[in-house]
C-alpha positions as CSV (number, residue, x, y, z in Angstrom):
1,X,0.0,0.0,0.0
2,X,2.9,2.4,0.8
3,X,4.4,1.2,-2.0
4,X,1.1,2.6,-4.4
5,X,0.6,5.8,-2.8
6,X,4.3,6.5,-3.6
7,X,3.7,6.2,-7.1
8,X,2.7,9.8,-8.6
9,X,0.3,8.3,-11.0
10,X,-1.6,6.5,-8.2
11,X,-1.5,9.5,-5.8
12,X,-2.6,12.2,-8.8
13,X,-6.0,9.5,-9.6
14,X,-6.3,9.5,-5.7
15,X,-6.5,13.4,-5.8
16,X,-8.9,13.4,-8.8
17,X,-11.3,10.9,-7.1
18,X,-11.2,12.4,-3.4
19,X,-11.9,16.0,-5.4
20,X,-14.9,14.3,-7.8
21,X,-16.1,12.6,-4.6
22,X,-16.1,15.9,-2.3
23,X,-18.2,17.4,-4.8
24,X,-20.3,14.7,-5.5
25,X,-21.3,14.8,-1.8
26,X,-21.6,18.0,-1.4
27,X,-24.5,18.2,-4.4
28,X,-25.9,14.9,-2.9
29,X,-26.7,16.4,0.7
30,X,-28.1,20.0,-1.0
31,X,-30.3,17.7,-3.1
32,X,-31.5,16.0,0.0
33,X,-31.6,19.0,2.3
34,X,-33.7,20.6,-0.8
35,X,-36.3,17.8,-0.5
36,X,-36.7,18.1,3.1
37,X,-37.4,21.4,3.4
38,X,-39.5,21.7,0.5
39,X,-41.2,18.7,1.8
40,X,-41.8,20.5,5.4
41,X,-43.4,23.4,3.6
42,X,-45.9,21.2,1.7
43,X,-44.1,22.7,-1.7
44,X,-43.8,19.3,-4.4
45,X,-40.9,19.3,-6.4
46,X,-40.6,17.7,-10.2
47,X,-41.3,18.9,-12.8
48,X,-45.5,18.2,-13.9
49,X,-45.9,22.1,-13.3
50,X,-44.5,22.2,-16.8
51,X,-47.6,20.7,-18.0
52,X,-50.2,22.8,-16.1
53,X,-51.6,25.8,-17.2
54,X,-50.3,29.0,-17.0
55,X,-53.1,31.5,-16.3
56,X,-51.4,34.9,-16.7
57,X,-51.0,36.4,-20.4
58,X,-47.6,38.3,-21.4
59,X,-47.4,41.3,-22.8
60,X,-44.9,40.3,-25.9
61,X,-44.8,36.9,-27.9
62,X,-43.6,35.7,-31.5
63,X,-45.8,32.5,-31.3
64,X,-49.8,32.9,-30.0
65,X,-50.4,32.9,-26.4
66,X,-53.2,32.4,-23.8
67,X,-53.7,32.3,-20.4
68,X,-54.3,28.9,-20.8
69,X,-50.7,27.7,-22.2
70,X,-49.1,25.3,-20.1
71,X,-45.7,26.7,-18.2
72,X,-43.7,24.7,-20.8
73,X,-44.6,26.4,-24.0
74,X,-44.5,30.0,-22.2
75,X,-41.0,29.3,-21.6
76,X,-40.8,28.4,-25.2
77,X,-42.0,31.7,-25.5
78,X,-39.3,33.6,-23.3
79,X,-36.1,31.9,-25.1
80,X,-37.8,33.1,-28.6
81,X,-38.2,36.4,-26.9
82,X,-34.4,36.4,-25.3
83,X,-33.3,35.4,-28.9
84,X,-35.0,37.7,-31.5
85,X,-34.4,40.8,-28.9
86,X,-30.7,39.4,-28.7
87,X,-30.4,39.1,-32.5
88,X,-31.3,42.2,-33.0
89,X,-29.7,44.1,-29.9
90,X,-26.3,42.3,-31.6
91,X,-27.0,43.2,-35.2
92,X,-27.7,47.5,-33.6
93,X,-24.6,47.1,-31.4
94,X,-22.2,45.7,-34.2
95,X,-23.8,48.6,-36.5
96,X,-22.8,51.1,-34.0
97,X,-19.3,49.5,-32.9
98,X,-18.4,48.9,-36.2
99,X,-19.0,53.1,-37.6
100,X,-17.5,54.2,-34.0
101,X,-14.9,51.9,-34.3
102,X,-13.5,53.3,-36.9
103,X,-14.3,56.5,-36.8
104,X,-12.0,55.9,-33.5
105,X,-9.3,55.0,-36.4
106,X,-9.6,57.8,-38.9
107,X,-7.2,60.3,-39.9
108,X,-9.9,62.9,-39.1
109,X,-9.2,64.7,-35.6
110,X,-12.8,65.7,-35.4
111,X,-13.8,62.3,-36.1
112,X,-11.5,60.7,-33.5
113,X,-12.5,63.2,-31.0
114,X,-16.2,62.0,-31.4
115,X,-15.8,58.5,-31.7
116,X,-13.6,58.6,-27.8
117,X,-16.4,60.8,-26.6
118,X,-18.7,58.2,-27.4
119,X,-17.2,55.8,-26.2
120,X,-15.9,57.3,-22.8
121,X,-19.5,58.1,-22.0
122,X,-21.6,55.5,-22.7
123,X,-19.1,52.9,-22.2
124,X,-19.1,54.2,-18.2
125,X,-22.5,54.4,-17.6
126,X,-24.2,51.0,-16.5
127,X,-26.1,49.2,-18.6
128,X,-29.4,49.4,-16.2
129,X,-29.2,53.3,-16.1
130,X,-29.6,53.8,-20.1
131,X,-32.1,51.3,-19.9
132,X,-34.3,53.2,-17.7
133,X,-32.7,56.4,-19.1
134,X,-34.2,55.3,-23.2
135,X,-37.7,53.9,-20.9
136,X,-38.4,57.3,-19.5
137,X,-37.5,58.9,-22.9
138,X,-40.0,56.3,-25.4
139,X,-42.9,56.4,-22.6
140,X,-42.7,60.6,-22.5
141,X,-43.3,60.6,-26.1
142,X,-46.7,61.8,-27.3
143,X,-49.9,59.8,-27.3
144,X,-51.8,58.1,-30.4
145,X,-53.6,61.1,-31.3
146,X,-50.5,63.3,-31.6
147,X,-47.8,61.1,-32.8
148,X,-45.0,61.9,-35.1
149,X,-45.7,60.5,-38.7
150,X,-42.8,60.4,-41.6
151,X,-43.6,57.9,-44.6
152,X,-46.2,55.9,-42.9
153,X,-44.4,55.5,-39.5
154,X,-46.2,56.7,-36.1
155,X,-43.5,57.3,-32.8
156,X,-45.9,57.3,-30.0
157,X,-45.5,56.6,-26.3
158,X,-47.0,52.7,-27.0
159,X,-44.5,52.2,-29.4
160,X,-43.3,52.7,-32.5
161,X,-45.9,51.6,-35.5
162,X,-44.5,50.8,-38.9
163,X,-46.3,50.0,-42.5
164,X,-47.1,45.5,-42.3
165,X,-47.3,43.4,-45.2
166,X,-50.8,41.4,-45.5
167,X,-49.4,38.2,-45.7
168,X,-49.5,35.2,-43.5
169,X,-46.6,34.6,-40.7
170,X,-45.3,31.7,-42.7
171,X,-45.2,33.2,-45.4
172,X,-43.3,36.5,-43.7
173,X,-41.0,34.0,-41.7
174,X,-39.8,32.4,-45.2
175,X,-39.8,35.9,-47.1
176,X,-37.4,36.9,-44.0
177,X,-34.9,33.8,-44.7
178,X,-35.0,34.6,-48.2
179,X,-33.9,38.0,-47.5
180,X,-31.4,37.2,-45.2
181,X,-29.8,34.4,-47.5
182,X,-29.8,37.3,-50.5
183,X,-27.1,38.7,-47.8
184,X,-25.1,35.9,-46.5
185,X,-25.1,33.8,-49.9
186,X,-23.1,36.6,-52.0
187,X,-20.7,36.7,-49.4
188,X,-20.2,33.2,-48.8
189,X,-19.8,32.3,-52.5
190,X,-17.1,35.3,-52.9
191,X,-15.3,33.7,-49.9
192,X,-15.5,29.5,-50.3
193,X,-12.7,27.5,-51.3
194,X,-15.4,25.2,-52.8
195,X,-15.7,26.7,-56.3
196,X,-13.0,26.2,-58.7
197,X,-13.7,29.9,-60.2
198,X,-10.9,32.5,-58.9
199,X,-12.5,34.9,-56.2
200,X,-12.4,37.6,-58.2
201,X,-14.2,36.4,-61.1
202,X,-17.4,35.6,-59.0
203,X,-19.6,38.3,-59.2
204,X,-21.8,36.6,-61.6
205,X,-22.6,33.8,-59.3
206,X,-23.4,36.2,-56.6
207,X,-25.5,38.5,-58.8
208,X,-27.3,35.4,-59.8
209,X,-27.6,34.1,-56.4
210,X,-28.9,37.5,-54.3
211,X,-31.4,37.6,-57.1
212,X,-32.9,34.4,-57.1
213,X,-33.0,34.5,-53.3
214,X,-35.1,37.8,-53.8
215,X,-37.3,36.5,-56.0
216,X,-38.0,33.8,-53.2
217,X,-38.9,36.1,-51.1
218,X,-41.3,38.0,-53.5
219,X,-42.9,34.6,-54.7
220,X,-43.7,34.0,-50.8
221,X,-45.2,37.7,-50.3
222,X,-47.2,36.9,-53.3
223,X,-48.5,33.8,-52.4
224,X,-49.4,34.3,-48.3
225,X,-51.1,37.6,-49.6
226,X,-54.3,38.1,-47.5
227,X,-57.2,37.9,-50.2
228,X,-59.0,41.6,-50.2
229,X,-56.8,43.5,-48.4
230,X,-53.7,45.6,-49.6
231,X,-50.3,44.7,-49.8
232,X,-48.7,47.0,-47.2
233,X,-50.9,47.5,-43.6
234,X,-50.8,51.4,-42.5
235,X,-51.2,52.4,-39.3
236,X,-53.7,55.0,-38.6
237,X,-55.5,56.7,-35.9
238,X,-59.0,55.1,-35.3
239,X,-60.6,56.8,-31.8
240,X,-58.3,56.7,-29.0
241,X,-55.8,54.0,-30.5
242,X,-53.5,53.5,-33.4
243,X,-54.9,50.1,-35.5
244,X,-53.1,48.5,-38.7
245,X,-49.4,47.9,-39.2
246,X,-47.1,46.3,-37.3
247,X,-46.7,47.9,-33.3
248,X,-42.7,47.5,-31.6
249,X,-43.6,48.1,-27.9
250,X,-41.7,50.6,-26.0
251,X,-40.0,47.9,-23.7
252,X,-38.5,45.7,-26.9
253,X,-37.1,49.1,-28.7
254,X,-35.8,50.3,-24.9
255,X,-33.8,47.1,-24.6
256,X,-32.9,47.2,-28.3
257,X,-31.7,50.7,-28.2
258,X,-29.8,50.3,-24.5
259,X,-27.9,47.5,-25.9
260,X,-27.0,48.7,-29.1
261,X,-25.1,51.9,-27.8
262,X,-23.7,50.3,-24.7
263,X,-23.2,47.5,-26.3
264,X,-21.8,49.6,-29.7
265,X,-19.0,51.2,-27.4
266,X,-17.0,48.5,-26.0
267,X,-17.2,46.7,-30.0
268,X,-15.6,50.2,-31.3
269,X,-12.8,49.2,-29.1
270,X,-12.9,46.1,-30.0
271,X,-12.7,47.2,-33.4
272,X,-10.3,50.2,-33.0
273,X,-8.0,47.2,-31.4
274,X,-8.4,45.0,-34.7
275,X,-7.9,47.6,-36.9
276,X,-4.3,49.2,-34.9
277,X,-3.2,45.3,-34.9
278,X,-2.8,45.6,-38.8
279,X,1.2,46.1,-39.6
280,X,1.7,49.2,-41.6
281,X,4.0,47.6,-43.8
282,X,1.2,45.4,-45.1
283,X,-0.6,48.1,-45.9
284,X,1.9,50.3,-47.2
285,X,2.6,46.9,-49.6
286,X,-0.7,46.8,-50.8
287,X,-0.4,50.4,-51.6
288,X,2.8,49.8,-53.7
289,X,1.2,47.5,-55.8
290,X,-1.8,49.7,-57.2
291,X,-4.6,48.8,-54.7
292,X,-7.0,52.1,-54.2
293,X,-7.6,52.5,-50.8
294,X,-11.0,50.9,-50.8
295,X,-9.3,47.6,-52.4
296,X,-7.0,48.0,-49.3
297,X,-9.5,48.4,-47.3
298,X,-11.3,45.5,-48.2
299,X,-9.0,43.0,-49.1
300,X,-6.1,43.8,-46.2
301,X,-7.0,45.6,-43.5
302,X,-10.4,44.1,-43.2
303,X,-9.3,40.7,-43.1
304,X,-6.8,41.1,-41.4
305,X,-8.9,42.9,-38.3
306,X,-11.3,40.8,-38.7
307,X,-9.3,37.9,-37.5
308,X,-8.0,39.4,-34.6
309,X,-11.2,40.7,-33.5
310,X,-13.5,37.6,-33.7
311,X,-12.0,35.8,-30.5
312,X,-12.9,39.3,-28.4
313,X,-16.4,39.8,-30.8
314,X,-17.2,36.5,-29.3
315,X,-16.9,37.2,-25.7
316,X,-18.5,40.5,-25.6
317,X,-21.3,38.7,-28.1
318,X,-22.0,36.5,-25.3
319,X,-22.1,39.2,-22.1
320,X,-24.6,40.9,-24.4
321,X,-27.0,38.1,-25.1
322,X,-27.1,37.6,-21.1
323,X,-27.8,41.3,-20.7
324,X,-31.3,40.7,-22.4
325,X,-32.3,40.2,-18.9
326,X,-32.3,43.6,-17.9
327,X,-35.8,43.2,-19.7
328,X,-37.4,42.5,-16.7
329,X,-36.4,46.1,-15.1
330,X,-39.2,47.1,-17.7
331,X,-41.4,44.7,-17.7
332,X,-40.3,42.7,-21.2
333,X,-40.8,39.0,-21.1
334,X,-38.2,37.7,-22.0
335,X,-37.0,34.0,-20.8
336,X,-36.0,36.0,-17.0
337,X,-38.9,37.1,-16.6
338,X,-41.1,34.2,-17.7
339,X,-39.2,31.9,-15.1
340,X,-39.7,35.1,-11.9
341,X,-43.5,34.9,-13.1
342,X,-43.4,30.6,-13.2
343,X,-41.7,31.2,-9.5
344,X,-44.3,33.6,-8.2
345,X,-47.5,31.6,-9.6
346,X,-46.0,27.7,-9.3
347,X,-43.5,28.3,-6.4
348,X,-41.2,26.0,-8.2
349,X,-38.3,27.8,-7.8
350,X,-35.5,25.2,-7.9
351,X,-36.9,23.4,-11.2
352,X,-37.5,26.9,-12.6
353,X,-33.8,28.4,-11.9
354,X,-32.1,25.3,-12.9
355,X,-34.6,25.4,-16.6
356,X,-33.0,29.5,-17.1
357,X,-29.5,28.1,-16.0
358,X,-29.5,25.1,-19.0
359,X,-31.8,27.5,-21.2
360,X,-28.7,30.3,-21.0
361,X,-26.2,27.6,-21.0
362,X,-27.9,26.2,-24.2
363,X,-27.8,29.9,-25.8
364,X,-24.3,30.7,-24.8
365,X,-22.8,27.8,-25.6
366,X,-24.0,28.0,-28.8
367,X,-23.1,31.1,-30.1
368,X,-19.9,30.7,-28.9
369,X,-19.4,27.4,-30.6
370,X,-20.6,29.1,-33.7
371,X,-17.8,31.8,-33.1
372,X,-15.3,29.1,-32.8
373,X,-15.9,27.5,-35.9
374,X,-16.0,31.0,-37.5
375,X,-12.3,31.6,-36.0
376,X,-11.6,28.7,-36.9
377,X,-12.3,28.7,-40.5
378,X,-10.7,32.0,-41.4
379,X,-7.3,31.2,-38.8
380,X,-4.2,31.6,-40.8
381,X,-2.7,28.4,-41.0
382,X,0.7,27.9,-39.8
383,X,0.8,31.4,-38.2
384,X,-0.5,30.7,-34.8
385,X,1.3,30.2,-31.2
386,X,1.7,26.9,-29.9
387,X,1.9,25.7,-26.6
């Protein structure tokens, strides 16, 4: 026996297991522990709540919703809601980063002075102050009957209303993927190894492509039209309320707004940083060989950045995609809030934290292996440190 625990092999597993074990232990008796007192306060534990019906509406949904949902599908709900207000809060905050960003690396003093301004302010201010900072603003604005109108959009103080097709939501949903791949197909076909074609004789195929993804999306317009009713849904005053179009309540486009500038500053750094890590001398070799600046710009310096910013981008895209829970400061339900209200009205509080924890995890996770693979892809090969 002395002989065995001599052996560093034999005493490092002995470590490992004595460390698994303590842990192990540990969860065991707070599982236990849990049970009991839950058990002397008549509470059940398990998870059947999922199954039983709600009995409380929310406010904001993507699918249809009734009081009479059962607990699971509302938190089906609240991830949908965490995702499309994260998507979008992403998409603002890159906007912003990216035109901050470098404005924050121009050779314009005036511009530089603006972009650091930016960023100094809003970058120090915490994140739950310009949410209830943008709340105050949106829910001071006027009422129905004396909103601001430009081109068929109302700004009221119940949200913002915008012009709706009259189509169907399936039809939307797969008009919106068509659009999207008009965007992300040009650029992937100009970037993939897979074609034999030379990159820069591929505009054709991405001509061809953005347009025939297009004309998907008008062919689905066209075909989930509404029968009888126009194209495009208008909002307009009818007594006290606005009816028609498409309403964005104030607590999505406070959230939206928050974290795209908050968010917006700390990716300008992010991308001032990618930008400065570019070597002059590549740039200055570019320029000796002909390259306008924009052909620099896009075929140098932008790659380039781009690769030294994605491991950072990825990070920061993650902190922001937790921030969507600042929603509940305003009332938004979003998957935070959906679990508080399942707490409150079940009292299931250990099933209902541990279903945010794996429902985040899920989420995170995720996108960050989605950034990996991204990093991966575009790595230089044979350029990075080993270990």
């Amino acid at each position: 026996m002395v002989s065995l625990l001599r052996n560093q092999k034999v005493r490092n597993t002995l470590l490992q297991v004595l460390y698994v074990g303590s842990i192990a232990a540990l969860v065991l008796a707070g599982i236990v522990i849990a049970r009991r007192n839950l058990a002397e306060q008549g509470i059940t534990s398990g998870f059947n709540f999922l199954f039983k019906s709600t009995g409380w509406d929310v406010n904001f949904s993507l699918l249809p919703a009734t009081a009479n949902d059962p607990y699971w599908w509302y938190f089906l709900i609240g991830i949908i809601n965490t995702l499309f207000l994260g998507s979008v809060g992403l998409m603002l905050a890159t906007i912003v980063g990216t035109i901050v960003g470098l404005a924050r690396t121009s050779s314009n003093d005036l511009a530089r002075l603006l972009g650091r301004t930016y960023v100094d302010i809003f970058r120090n201010i915490p994140l739950i102050l310009q949410v209830f900072f943008w709340y105050a603003i949106i829910t001071h604005l006027p009422t129905p009957r004396g909103a601001h109108e430009a081109w068929g959009f109302l700004l009221t103080s119940r949200g913002l209303y915008i012009p709706f097709p009259n189509v169907s939501n399936a039809a939307f949903a797969a008009a919106t993927l068509a659009v999207v791949a008009a965007i992300v197909l040009p650029t992937w076909l100009g970037r993939t190894s897979r074609l034999s074609q030379p990159i820069g004789q591929r505009r054709a195929i991405q001509f061809t492509a953005a347009a025939a993804a297009l004309v998907c999306a008008a062919i689905s317009l066209a075909v989930g039209r509404l029968p009888d009713l126009p194209l495009l849904d208008f909002p307009a005053l009818q007594g006290l309320n606005l009816r028609g179009g498409l309403r964005i309540p104030p607590e999505f486009a406070t959230l939206a707004i928050a974290i795209a500038i908050y968010g917006g500053s700390y990716i300008a750094e992010i991308v001032r940083g990618g930008f400065k890590s570019v070597g002059k001398g590549q740039v200055e070799a570019a320029l000796s060989l002909g390259l306008s600046p924009w052909r620099v710009f896009t075929l140098v310096r932008l790659p380039l950045a781009l690769r030294a910013m994605l491991p950072i981008l990825a990070n920061q895209y993650v902190w922001l995609m937790k921030a969507t829970t600042m929603g509940i400061a305003v009332g938004f339900t979003d998957f935070f809030m959906i679990v508080a209200l399942t707490i409150n009205h079940s009292g299931q509080t250990l099933e209902a934290i541990g279903i945010l924890m794996a429902g985040f995890l899920a989420i995170n996770l995720s996108l960050a292996a989605v950034f990996n693979r991204i990093n991966k892809a575009i790595a230089l090969k044979g350029n990075q440190l080993r270990g």
